[in-house]
C-alpha positions as a printed NumPy array, in Angstrom:
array([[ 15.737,  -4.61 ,  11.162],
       [ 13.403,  -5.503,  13.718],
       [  9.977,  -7.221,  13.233],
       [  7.035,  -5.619,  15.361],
       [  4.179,  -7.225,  13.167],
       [  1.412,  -9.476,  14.583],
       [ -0.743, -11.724,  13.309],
       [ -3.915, -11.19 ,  13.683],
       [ -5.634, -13.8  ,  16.557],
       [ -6.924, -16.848,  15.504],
       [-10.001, -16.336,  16.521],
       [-11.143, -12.887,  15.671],
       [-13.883, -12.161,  14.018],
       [-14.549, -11.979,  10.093],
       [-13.369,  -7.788,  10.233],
       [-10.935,  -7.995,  12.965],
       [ -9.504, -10.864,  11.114],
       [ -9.315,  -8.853,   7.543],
       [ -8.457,  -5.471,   9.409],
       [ -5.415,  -6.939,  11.18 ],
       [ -3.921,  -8.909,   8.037],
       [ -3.996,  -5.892,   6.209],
       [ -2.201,  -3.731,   8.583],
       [  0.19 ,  -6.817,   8.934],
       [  0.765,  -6.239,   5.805],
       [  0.998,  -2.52 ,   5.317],
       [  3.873,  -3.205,   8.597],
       [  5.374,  -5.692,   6.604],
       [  6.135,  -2.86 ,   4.076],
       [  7.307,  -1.202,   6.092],
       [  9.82 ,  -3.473,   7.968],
       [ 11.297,  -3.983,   4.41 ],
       [ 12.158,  -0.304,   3.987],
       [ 13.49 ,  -0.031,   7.708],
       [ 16.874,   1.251,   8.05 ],
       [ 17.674,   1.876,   4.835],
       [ 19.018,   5.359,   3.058],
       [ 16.642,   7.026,   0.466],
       [ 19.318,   6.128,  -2.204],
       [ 18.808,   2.799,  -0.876],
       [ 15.08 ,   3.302,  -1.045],
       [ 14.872,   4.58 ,  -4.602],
       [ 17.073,   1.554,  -5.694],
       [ 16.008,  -0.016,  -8.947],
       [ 15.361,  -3.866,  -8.669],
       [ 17.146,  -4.893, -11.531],
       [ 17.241,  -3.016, -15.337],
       [ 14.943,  -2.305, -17.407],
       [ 12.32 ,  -2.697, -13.982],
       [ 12.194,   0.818, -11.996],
       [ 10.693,  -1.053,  -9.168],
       [ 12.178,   0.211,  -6.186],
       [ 10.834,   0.217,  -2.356],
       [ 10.007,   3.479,  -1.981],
       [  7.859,   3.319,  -5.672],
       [  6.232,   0.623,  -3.663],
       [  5.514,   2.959,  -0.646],
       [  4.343,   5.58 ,  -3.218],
       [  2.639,   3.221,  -4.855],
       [  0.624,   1.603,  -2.058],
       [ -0.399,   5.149,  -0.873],
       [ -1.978,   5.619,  -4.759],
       [ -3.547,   2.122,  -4.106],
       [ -5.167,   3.089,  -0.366],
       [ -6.151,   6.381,  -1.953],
       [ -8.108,   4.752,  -4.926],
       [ -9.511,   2.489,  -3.182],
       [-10.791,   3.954,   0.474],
       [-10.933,   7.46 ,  -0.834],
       [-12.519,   7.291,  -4.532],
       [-14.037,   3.855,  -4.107],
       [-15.186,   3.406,  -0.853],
       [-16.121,   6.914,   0.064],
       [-16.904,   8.452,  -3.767],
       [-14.292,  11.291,  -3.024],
       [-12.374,  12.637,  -5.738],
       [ -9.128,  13.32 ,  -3.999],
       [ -7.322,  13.126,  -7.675],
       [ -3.841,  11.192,  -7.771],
       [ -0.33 ,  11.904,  -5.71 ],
       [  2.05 ,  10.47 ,  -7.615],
       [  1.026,   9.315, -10.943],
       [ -0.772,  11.902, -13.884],
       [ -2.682,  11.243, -16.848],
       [  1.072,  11.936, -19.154],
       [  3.076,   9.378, -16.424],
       [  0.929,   6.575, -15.354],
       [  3.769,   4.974, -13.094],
       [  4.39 ,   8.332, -11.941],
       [  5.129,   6.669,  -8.542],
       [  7.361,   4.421,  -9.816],
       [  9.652,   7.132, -11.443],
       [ 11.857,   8.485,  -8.8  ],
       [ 14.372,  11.189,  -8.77 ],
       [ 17.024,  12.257,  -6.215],
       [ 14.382,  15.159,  -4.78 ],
       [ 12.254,  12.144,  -3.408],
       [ 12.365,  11.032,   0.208],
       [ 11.376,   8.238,   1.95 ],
       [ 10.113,  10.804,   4.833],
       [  7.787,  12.25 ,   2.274],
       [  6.472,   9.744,   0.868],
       [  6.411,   7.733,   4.209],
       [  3.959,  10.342,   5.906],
       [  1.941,  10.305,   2.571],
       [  1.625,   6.904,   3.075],
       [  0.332,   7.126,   6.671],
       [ -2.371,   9.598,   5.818],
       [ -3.879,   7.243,   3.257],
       [ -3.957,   4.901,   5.492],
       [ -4.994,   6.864,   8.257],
       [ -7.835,   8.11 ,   5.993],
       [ -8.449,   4.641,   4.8  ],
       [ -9.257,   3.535,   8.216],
       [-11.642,   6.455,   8.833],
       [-13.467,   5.818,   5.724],
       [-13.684,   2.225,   6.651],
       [-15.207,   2.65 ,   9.932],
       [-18.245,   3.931,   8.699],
       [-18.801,   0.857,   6.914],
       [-19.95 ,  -2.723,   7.007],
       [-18.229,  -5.419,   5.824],
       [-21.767,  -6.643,   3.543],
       [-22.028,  -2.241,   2.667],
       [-21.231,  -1.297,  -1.012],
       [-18.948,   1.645,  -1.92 ],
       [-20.371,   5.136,  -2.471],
       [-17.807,   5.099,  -5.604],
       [-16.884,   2.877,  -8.533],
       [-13.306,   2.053,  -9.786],
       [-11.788,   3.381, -12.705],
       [-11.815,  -0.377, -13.904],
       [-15.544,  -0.761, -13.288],
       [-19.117,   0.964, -13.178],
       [-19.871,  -1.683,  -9.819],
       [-19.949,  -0.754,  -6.436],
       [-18.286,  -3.169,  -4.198],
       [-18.205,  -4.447,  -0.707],
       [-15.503,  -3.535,   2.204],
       [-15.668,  -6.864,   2.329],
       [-14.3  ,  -6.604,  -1.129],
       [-11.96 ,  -3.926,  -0.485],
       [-10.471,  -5.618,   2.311],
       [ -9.916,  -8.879,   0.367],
       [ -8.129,  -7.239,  -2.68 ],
       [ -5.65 ,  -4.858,  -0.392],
       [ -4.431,  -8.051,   1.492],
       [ -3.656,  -9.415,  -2.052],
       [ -2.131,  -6.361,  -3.435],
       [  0.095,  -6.144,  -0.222],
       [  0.915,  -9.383,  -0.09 ],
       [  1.55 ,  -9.506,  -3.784],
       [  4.185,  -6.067,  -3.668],
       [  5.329,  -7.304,  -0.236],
       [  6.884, -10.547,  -2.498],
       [  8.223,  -7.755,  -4.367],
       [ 10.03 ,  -6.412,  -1.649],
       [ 11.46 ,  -9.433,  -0.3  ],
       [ 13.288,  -9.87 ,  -3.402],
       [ 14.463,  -5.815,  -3.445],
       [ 15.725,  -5.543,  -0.159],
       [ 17.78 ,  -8.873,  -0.71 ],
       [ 19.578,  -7.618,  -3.781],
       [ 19.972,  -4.203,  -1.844],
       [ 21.893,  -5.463,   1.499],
       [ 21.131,  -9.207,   1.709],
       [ 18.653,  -8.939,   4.697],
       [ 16.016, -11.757,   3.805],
       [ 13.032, -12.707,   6.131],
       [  9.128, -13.741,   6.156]])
């Protein structure tokens, strides 16, 4: 596995600074799924959890989506993974599931996540609200709560690709 990542300089400004810890992070996903099989990929932490790293990845594109597509821009691109009768529909994995698909659905969202965010500034509200709130919020915002939800599931898979083939690593 190697490590490409970089941190972001230390003296960047306020958006370079939050733009390049969030892609560190999105790469740091990624390094954790690298060179691995998709049975590997769809592996189940530990029982009952169904938390696997490519749920994750399939997660994280739901997570870009919601947030830089239906937040951000007030689209209503409608979900990928999950539905109104599965909730954790990206979490539920079967053998048809690849890691290439749901790799280059990834990429778009983030691709279109970056789009969307280039149009704004940092102090600019969303066009959209959450489905957790009627408020607009910042990219400021935005930017804050993706490094924590990456960081958070990036914890997550430290711990998965240990139990899967003992790699460990920042």
């Amino acid at each position: 596995m190697t490590n490409d990542r970089r941190e972001p300089a230390l003296n960047a400004d306020e958006r370079t600074m939050l733009e390049g810890w969030l892609d560190y992070h999105r790469e740091t996903l990624a390094w954790k799924c690298a060179d691995l099989t998709d049975a590997q990929l769809r592996t189940a932490s530990v029982e009952p959890s169904e938390l696997s790293l490519m749920g994750l990845v399939r997660h994280m594109a739901e997570v870009e989506r919601g947030w830089f597509r239906k937040v951000l821009a007030g689209e209503d691109p409608g979900p990928i993974y999950y539905s109104e009768h599965d909730p954790d529909g990206e979490f539920h994995l079967g053998e048809a599931d690849t890691w290439e698909e749901a790799y280059a659905t990834w990429q778009h969202e983030i691709d279109t996540a970056r789009r969307h965010a280039s149009r704004f500034g940092l102090d600019d509200l969303s066009e959209g609200v959450s489905r957790f709130s009627d408020e607009s919020f910042s990219l400021r915002w935005i930017y804050t709560h993706m490094i924590e939800e990456y960081a958070r599931h990036n914890g997550h898979a430290d711990l998965i690709r240990e139990r899967i083939d003992g790699t460990t690593g920042d």
